[in-house]
N, C-alpha and C positions, 0 to 999 in steps of 0.2 A: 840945295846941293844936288846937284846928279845922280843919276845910277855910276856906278864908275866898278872895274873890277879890279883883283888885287893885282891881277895880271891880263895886261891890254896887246897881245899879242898882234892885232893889225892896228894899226892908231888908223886914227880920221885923215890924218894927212895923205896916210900912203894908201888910202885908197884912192883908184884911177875919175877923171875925169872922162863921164860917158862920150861916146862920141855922139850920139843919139840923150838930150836931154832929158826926154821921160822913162829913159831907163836908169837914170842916177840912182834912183831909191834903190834899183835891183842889186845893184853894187854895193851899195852903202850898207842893204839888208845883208847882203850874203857872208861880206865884210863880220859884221857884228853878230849874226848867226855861229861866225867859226870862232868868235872871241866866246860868244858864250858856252858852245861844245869846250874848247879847251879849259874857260872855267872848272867847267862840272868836271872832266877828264881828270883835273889837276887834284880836284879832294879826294882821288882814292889813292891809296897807295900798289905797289908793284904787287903786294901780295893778295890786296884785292881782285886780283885779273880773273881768280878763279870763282869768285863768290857767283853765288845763284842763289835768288829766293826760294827757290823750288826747283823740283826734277825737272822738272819739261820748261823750265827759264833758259834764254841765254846767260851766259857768264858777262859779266864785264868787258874780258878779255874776248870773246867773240861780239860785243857792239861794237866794241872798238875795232878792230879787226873789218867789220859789216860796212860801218861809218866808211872808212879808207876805201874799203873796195868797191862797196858800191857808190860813193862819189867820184870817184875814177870810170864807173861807170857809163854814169850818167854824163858826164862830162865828156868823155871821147866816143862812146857808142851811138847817144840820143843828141849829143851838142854839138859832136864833130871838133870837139876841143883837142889841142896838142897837149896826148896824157902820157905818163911814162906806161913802159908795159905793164901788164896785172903784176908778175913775177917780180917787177919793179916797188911797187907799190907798198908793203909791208916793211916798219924796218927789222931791223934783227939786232939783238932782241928785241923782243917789242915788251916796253917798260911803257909805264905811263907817260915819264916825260921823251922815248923815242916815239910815242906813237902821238902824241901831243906838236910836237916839235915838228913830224910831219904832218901832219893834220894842217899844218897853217903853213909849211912849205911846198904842198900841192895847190892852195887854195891861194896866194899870192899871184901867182901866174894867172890861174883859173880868171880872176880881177883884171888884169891886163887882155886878156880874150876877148871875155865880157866887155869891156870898155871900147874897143876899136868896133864893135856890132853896130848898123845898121837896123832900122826899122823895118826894110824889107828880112834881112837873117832873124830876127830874131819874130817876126809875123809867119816863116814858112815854115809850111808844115813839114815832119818827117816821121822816122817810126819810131813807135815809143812801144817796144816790146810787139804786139802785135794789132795796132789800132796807130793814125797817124794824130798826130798832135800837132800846136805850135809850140816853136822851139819856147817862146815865154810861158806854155803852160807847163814845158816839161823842166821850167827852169824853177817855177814856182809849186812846182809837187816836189823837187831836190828839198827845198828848201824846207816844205812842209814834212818830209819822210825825215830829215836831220831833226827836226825840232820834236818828232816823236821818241828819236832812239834818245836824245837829249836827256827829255822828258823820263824816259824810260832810267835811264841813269839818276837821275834824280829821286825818283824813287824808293830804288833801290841805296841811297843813300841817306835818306829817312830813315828807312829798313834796319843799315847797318847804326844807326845813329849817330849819323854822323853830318857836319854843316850842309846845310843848302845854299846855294851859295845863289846871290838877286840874278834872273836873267831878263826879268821882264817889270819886278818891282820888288821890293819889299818880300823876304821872307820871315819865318820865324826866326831865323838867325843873321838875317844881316836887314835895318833900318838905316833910315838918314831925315834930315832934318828938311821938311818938305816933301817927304813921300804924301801919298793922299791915295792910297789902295781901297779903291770900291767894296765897302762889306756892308755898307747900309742903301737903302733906297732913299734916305738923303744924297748921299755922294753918287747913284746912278744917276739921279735929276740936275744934277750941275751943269751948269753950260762955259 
């Protein structure tokens, strides 16, 4: 059986067919990277937004907040993507599931962008803050910067003790029947 979440917020179907075929994974990842961000989003509650592990921690309620804005970022500053304006971007109030809810209603479109790109747009280089990049390296640091505040969230979910929820395999609180999670240097040597 699969990884599968309780909540599949982009399915496999609705994501776009690349127009450029060695970019399908990039879709297909980014696709499943915002199912797994909504995941994690989804086990806290409203009143979580304020939690911090510490004084100098972000809040919940500011990675979320972070997540939204700076994928809007990234996406119309460095990608040249059609984003709504910053002012646009946050909903109001911003609840777990309004800010969940837009998390994968900026990122559907995002998928359709993505998918009409060329190998030349997505090989040219442009500014990436203050140094030039290509557009696929600044599209595969997006992805790597979400998977930290993810990551981050998840933690902080431990913390409060509360589920973790699978993004990548098997946690302490959710298995399935045909997982095989590397913890011995038998299962590293598999082929």
């Amino acid at each position: 059986m699969p990884l599968t979440y309780a909540h599949t917020a982009i399915l496999d179907p609705d994501v776009p067919v690349a127009a450029e075929p060695l970019v399908q994974h990039a879709l297909d990842t980014y696709a499943s990277e915002t199912n797994k961000v909504a995941s994690v989003w989804r086990e806290f509650r409203d009143d979580d937004l304020t939690y911090r592990p510490h004084a100098r921690a972000s809040t919940v309620g500011d990675i979320v907040k972070h997540q939204l804005l700076s994928e809007r970022r990234f996406f119309g500053e460095f990608l040249n993507a059609p984003e709504p304006a910053p002012k646009d971007v946050l909903p109001a109030p911003i609840t777990v599931e309004s800010a969940t809810a837009r998390l994968v209603a900026l990122a559907v479109p995002r998928l359709a962008f993505l998918a009409a790109q060329h190998a030349d747009w997505w090989l040219q280089q442009t500014a990436f803050f203050d140094v030039e990049r290509t557009r696929a390296w600044i599209f595969w640091r997006r992805v790597l910067h979400t998977a930290h505040h993810r990551t981050q969230l998840t933690v902080y979910l431990r913390m409060m003790d509360r589920a973790v929820p699978a993004t990548y395999g098997p946690t302490a609180d959710v298995r399935w029947e045909g997982a095989d999670p590397t913890h011995s240097v038998d299962a590293a040597g598999r082929r």
